[in-house]
C-alpha positions as CSV (number, residue, x, y, z in Angstrom):
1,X,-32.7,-19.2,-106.9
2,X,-34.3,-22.2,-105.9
3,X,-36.1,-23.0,-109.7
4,X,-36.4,-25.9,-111.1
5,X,-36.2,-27.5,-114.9
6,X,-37.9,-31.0,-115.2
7,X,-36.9,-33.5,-118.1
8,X,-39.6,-35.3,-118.9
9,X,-40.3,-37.9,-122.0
10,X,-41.0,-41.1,-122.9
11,X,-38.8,-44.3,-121.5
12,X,-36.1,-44.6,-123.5
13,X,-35.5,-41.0,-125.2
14,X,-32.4,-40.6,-123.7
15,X,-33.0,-38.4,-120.7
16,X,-31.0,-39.8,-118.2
17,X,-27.4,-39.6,-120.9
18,X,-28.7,-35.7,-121.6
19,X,-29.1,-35.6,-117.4
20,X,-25.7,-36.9,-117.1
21,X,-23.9,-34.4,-119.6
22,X,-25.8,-31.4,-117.7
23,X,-24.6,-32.6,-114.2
24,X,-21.9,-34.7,-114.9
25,X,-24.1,-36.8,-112.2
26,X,-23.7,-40.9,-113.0
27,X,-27.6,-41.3,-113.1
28,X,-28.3,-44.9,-114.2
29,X,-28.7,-44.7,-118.1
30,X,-30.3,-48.4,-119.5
31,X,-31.7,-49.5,-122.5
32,X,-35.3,-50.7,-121.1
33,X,-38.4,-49.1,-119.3
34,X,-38.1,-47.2,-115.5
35,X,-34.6,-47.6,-115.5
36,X,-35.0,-44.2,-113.5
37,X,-37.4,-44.6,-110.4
38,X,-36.4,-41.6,-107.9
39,X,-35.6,-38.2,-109.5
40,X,-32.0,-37.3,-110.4
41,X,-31.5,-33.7,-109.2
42,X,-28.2,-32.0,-110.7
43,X,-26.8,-28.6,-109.6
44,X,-25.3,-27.0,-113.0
45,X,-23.2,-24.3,-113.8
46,X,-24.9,-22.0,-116.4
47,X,-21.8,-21.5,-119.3
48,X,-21.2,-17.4,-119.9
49,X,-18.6,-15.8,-122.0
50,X,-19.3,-12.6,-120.2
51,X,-17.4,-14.1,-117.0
52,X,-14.3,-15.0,-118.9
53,X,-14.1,-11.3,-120.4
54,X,-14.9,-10.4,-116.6
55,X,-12.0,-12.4,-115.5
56,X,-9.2,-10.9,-117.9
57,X,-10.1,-7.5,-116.8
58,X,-10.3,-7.6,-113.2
59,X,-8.0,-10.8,-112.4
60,X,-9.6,-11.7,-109.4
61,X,-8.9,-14.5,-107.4
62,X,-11.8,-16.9,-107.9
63,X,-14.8,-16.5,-110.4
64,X,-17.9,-18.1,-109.2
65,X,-21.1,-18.8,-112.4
66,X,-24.3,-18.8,-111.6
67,X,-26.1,-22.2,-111.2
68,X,-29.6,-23.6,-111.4
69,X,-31.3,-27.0,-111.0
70,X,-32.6,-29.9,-113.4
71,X,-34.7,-32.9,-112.2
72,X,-34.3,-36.0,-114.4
73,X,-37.8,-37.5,-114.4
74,X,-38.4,-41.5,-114.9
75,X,-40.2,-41.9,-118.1
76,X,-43.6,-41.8,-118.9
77,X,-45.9,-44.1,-120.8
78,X,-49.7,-44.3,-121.9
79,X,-51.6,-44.5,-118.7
80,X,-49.6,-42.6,-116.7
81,X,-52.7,-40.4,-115.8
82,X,-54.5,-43.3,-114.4
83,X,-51.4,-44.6,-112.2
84,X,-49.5,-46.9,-115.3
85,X,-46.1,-47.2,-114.6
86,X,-45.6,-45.9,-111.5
87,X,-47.4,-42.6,-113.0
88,X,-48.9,-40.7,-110.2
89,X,-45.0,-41.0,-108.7
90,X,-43.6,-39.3,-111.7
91,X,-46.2,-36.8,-112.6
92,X,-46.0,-35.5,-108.8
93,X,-42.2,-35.2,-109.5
94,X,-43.2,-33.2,-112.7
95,X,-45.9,-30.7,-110.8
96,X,-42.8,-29.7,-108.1
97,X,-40.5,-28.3,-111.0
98,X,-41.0,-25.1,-112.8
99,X,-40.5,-25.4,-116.2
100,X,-40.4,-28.5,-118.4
101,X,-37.6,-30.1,-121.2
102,X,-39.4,-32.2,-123.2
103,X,-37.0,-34.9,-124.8
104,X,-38.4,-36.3,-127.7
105,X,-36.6,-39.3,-129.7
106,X,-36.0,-38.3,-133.6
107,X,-33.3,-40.9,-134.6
108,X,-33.7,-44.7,-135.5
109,X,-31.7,-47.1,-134.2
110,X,-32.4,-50.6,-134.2
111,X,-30.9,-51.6,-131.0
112,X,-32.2,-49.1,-128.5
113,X,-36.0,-50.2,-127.9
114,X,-38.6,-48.0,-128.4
115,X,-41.5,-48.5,-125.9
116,X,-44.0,-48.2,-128.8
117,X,-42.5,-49.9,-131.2
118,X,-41.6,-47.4,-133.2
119,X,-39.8,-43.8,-133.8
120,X,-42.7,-40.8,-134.5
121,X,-42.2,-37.6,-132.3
122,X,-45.1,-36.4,-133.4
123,X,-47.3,-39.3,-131.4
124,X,-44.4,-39.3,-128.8
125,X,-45.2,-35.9,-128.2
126,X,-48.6,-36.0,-128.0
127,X,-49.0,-39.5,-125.6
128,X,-46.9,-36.9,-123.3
129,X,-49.2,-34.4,-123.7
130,X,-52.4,-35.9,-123.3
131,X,-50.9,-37.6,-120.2
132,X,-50.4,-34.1,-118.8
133,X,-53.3,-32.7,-119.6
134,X,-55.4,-35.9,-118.1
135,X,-54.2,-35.1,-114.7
136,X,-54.5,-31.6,-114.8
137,X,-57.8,-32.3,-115.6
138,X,-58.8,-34.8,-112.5
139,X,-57.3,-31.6,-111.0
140,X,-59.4,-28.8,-112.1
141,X,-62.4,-31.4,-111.5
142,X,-61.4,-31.7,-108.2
143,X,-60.6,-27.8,-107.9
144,X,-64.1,-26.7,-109.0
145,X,-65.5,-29.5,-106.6
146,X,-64.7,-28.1,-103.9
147,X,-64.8,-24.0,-105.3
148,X,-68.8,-25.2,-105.6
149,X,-70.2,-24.9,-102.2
150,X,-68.0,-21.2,-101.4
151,X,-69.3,-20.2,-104.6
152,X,-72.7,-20.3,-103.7
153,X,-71.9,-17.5,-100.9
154,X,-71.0,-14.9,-103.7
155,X,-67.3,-14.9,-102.3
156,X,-66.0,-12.7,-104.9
157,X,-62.5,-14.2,-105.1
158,X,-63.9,-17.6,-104.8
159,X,-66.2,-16.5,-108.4
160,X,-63.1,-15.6,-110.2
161,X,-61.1,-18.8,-109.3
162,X,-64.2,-20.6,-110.3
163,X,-64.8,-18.7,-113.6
164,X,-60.6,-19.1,-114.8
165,X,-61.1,-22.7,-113.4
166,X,-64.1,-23.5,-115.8
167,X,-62.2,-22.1,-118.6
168,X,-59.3,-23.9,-117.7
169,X,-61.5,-27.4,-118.0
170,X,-62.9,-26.2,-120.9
171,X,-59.4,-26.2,-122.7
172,X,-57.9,-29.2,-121.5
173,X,-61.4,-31.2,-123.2
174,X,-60.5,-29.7,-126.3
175,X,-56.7,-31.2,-126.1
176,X,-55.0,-28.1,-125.6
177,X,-52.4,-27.6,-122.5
178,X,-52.8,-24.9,-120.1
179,X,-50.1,-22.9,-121.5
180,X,-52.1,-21.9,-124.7
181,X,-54.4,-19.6,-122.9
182,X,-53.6,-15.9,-122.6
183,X,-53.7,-14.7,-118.7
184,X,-53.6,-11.6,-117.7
185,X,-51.3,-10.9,-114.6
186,X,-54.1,-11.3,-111.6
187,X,-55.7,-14.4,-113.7
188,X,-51.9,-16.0,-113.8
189,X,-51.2,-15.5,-110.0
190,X,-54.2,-17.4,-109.6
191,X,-53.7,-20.4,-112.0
192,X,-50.2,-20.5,-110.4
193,X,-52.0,-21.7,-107.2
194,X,-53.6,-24.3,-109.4
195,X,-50.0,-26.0,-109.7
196,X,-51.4,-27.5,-113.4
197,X,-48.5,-29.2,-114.9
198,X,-49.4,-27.9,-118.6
199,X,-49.5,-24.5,-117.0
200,X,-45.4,-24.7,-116.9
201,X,-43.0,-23.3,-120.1
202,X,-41.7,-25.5,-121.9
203,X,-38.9,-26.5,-124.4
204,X,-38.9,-29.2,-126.6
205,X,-35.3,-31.2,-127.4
206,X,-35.2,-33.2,-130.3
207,X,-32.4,-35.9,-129.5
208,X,-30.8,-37.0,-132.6
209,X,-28.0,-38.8,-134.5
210,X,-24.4,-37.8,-135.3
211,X,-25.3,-37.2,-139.2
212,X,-28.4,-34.8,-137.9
213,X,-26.8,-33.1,-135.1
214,X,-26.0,-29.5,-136.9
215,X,-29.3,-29.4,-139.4
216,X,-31.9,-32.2,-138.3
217,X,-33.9,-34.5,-140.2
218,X,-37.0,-35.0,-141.2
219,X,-38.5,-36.7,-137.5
220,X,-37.1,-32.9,-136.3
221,X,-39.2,-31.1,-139.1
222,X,-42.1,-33.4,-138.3
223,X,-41.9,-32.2,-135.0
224,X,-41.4,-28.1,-135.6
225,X,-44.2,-28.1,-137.7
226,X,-46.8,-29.9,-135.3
227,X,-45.5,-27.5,-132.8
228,X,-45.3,-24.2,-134.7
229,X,-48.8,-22.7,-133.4
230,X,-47.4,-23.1,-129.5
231,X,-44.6,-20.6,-129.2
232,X,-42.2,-23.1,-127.5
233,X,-38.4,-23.3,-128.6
234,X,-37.1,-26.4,-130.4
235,X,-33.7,-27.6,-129.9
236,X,-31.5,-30.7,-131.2
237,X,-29.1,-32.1,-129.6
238,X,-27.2,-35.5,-130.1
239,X,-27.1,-36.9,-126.4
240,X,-25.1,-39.8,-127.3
241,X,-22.6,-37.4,-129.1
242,X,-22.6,-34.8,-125.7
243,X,-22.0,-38.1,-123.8
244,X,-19.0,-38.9,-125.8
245,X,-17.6,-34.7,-125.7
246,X,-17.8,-35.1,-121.8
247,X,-15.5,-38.2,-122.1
248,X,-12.7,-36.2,-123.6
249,X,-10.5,-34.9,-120.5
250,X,-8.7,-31.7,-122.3
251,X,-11.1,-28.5,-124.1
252,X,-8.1,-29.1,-127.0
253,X,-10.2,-32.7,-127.6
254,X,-13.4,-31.2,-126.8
255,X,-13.1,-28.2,-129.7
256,X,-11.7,-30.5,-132.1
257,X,-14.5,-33.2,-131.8
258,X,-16.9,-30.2,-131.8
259,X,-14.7,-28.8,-134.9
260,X,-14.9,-32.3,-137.0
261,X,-19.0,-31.9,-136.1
262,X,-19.1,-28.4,-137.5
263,X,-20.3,-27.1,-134.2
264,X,-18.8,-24.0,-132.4
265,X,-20.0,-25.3,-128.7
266,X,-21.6,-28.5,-127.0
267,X,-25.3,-28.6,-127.2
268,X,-26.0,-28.5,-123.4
269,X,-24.1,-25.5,-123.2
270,X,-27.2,-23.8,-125.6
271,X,-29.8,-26.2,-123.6
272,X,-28.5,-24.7,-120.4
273,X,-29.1,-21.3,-121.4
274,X,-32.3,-22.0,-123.0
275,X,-33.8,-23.3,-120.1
276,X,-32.3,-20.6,-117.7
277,X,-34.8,-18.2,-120.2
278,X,-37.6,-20.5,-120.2
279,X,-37.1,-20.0,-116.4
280,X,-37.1,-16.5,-116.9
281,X,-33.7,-15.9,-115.1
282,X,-31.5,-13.5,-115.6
283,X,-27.3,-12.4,-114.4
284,X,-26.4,-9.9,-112.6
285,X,-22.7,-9.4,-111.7
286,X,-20.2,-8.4,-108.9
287,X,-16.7,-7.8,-110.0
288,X,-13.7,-7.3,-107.1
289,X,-10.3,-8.7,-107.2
290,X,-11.2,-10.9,-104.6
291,X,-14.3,-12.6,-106.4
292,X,-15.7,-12.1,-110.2
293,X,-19.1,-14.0,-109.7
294,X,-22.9,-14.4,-111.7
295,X,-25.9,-14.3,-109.9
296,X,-29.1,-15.1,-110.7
297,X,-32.7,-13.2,-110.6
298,X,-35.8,-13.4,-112.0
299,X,-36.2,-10.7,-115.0
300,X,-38.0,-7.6,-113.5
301,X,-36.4,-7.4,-109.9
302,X,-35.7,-4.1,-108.8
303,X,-32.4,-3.3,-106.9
304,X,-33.3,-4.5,-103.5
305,X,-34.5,-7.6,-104.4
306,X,-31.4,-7.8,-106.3
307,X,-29.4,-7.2,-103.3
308,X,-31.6,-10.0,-101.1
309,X,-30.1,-12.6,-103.6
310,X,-26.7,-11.9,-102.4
311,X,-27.7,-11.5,-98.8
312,X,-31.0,-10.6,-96.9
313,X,-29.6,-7.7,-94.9
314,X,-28.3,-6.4,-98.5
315,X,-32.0,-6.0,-99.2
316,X,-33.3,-4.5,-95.5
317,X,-30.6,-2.1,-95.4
318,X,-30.5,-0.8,-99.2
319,X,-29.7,2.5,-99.6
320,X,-28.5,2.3,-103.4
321,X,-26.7,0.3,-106.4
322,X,-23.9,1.5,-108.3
323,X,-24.5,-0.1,-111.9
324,X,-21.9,-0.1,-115.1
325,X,-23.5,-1.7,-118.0
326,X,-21.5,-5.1,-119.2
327,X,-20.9,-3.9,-122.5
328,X,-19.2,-0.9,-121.3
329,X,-17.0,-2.1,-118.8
330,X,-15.7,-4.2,-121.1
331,X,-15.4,-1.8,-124.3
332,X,-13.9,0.8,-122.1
333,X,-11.6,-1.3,-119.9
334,X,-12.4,-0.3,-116.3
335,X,-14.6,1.5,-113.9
336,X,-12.5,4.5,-113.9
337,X,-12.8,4.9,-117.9
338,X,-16.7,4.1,-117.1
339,X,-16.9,7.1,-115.0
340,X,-15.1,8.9,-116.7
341,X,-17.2,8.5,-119.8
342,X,-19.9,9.7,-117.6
343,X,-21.3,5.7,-118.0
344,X,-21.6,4.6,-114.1
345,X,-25.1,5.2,-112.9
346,X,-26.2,5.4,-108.5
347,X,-29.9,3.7,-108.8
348,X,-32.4,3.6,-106.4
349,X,-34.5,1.3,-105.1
350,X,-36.7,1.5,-108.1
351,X,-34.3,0.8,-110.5
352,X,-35.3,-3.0,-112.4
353,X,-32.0,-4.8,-112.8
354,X,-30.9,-5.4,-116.4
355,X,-29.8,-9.0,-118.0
356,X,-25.3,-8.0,-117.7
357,X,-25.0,-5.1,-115.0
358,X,-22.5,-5.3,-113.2
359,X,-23.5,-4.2,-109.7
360,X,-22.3,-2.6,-106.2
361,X,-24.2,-2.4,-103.3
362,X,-24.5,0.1,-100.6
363,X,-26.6,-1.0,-97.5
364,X,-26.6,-0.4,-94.2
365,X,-28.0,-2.5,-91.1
């Protein structure tokens, strides 16, 4: 799946170390202003128990996670709208990803530099989002500019564009993003073609100290509370702290650094698999001695589409699935004692492909 997750913040929120720790790419990490210029893009593997209860089972020869993409964007500022700090650059880098991480600073610390002067993610937050909502504005301007003259010819497509575009203008006036208006499904396949960058899901990351890494502080409950009305998840992390788990060479050091923290796993793993839902992605699986592997799908494929992921001919030539649910190949031990227990289901090519099955294609070209 070729989806994207953008970071996206202000200079000097600690993007580029969180980047690092997803990718275990080297991007440049400094303490001053567009230390990033070009965008970082890291192929990650998304972490899933289920694979390593896969593996003891079926002992296959390799076992292969699903992956999906993250774009480390340079950092904006106040004026990025109008072109400030290399701002058109970044916010076109922004529009060509499909969700958004928004990494907000909520620890002080006298010797990293804060670009305004001071730490409040509440007005970090909002310089970001009014930012955002600036050029998707210029863009709707520019959108209803030229919907005008088609208009006038009563094209009926061309009215409904115009009418969800004026609505859209009307909201970003008021402040508000994109994202806080309801769609229906034909009103959101149009504001798709739109590409508005407020349109996008998003997840906000609250980077903080060691001491505020398992319960936050009060910069994170500043931040949860100005947020509560938009239905977006809140995370904390401690990027410096992931930074120093990934230096540890043996999971022995890992789990006890992550013991002394209180923590059970490193943050990015939940970051990872936050932003694979804000994505709206889903695993399927395929279990053979050969290969145990995750694959990805958008929720609500069906079967054939399923099948497409893995190969296109899969798709043309579908004639059905044979499905065992996760939880019962693993409860009952195999897929004999799943058919046995009358548990291992032929679909068609209706069937919508649930979040854990474990899949088998038959197809025929």
């Amino acid at each position: 799946m070729a989806l994207k997750c953008g970071i996206v913040g202000l200079p000097n929120v600690g993007k580029s170390t969180l980047f690092n720790c997803l990718s275990n790419a080297k991007a440049q990490s400094a303490n001053y202003p567009f230390c990033t210029i070009e965008p970082n893009v890291g192929t990650i593997s998304v972490p899933d128990p289920r694979l390593e209860e896969l593996e003891k089972l079926v002992k296959p020869e390799r076992v292969v996670p699903t992956t999906m993409e993250i774009v480390d964007i340079a950092g904006l500022v106040k004026g990025a709208s109008k072109g400030e700090g290399l701002g058109n650059q970044f916010l076109a880098n922004i529009r060509e990803t499909d969700a958004i991480i928004h990494v907000i600073r909520c620890f002080a610390d006298d010797n990293v530099i804060h670009v305004d002067g001071s730490v409040d993610p509440v007005r970090d937050k909002e310089v970001i989002d009014i930012e955002l909502q600036l050029k998707d504005l210029e863009s709707i301007e520019k959108r209803l500019a030229s919907l005008a003259r088609v208009v006038k010819s009563g094209d009926k497509d061309s009215v409904k564009e115009n009418e969800l575009a004026t609505r859209i203008k009307g909201t970003l006036e008021e402040g508000k993003s994109v994202r806080s208006i309801d769609f229906d499904e034909k009103e959101y396949e149009i504001v798709k073609g739109f590409q508005l960058i407020t349109s996008k899901p998003v997840l906000y990351l609250c980077n903080v100290d060691e001491g505020s890494v398992k319960s936050g502080n009060a910069y994170v409950d500043a931040l949860k509370d100005s947020v509560k009305a938009e239905n977006a998840e809140v995370l904390v992390i401690g990027a410096k702290i992931e930074s120093d788990i990934m230096e540890l060479e043996t999971y022995e050091e890992r789990q006890m650094f992550l013991d002394e923290l209180g923590l059970t796993e490193p943050g990015v793993n939940r970051l990872i698999r936050s932003a694979y839902a804000l994505l709206k992605l889903e695993t399927y699986f395929t279990a053979g001695v050969k290969e145990v592997r995750a694959w990805t799908i958008t929720k609500g494929m069906t079967a054939p589409q399923a099948a497409g992921v893995i190969h296109t001919d899969f798709e043309k030539g579908f004639i059905r699935a044979e499905v065992m649910k996760y939880n019962d190949f693993v409860t009952l031990g195999s897929e004999n004692a799943v058919k046995e227990a009358g548990k291992f289901k032929v679909e068609g090519k209706e069937y919508i492909v649930e979040d854990g099955d474990i899949m088998h294609f038959r197809f025929n070209v």
